[in-house]
N, C-alpha and C positions, 0 to 999 in steps of 0.2 A: 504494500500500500504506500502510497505515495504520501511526502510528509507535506504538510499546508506550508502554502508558497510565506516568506515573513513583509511581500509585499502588500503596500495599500496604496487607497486613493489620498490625494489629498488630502483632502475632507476627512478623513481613514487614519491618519498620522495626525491631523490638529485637534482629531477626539483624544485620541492616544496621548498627547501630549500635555492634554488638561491645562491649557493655559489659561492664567487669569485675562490676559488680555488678547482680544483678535489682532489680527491684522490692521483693521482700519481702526481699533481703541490707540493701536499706535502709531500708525499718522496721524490721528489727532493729536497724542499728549505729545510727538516731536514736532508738531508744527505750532503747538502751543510754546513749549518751550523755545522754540525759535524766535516767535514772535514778542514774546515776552524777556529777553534777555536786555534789551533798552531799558525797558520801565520796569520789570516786574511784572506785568500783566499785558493782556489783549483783550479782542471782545469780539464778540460771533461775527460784527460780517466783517470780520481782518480774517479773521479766522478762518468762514464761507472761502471769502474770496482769494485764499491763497490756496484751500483746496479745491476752489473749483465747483464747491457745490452751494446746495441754497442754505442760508441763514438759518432756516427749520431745519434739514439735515445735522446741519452743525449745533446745532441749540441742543437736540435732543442724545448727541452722542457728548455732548460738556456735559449731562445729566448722567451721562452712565460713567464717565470718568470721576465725576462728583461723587456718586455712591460707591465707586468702587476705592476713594480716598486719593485721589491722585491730582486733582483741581478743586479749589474752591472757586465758585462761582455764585454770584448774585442775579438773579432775574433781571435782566435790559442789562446788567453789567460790568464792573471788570471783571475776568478770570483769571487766574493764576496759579500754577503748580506748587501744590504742598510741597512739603521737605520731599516727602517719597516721591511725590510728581517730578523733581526735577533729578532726585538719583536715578530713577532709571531714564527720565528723559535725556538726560546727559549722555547714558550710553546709545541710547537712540539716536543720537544725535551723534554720536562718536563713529558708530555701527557704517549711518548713512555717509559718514563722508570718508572713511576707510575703504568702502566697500566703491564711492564715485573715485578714490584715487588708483586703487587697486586693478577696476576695470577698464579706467581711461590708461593705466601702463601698458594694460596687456595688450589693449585696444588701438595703442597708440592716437586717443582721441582728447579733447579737451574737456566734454561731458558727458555722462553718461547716465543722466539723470532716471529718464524711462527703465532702461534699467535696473537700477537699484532699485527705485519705488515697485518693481518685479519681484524682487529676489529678498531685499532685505530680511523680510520675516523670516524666512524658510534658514538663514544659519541661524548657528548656535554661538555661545561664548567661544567653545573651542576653538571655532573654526575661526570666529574674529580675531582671536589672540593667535593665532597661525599666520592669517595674513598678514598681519600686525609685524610677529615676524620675519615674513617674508619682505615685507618692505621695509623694514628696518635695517636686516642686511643689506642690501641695495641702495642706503639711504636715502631710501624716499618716505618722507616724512607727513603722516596723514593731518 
């Protein structure tokens, strides 16, 4: 008898994985923190409009980041990343631009944004601290 294949879908590996946060909880909390590193805060349509999407989209997921302790947010107003909102947004934000330098080397390109916003979810620390690494050696410096 044949042993069960250890592959899955997608969708198959991000149940598996149990994470607290999806994919897009974090391009919200790295685009918050991005945007908030001026002032301390931002607000839903910076927010919208740096993702692209509508004010209601963006409203209703600052609510799940809000419950999930990662943004304080007030109704019509600023938001801003807890303590914990911006330790991991930090490496969010660390993740996304290691991952834009790493792909523009190999690439030989200048950005590779489309890209990473693809991929970033799917490594792990390991693999960040690998190419970390790897460009380290090389002195390329993310």
């Amino acid at each position: 008898m044949e042993m069960p294949s250890k592959f899955h879908t997608q969708k198959g590996y991000e149940l598996a994985a149990q994470s607290k946060l999806t994919a897009a909880m974090e391009d919200y909390l790295e685009m918050i923190c991005r945007l908030s590193r001026d002032h301390g805060y931002t607000r839903v349509h910076l927010l919208a409009e740096h993702l692209n999407v509508k004010p209601s989209s963006a409203s209703k997921m600052v609510d799940h980041l809000k419950d999930s302790g990662l943004v304080q947010a007030e109704r019509y107003g600023c938001i801003s990343p807890t303590a914990e909102g911006v330790a991991l947004g930090d490496y969010l934000l660390y993740r996304h631009n290691l991952l834009n330098q790493f792909l523009c080397y190999i690439n030989h390109s200048e950005n590779e944004l489309e890209q990473v916003e693809r991929i970033e979810h799917f490594i792990d620390e390991r693999t960040v601290r690998n190419i970390s690494s790897f460009l380290n050696e090389r002195s390329i410096h993310p």
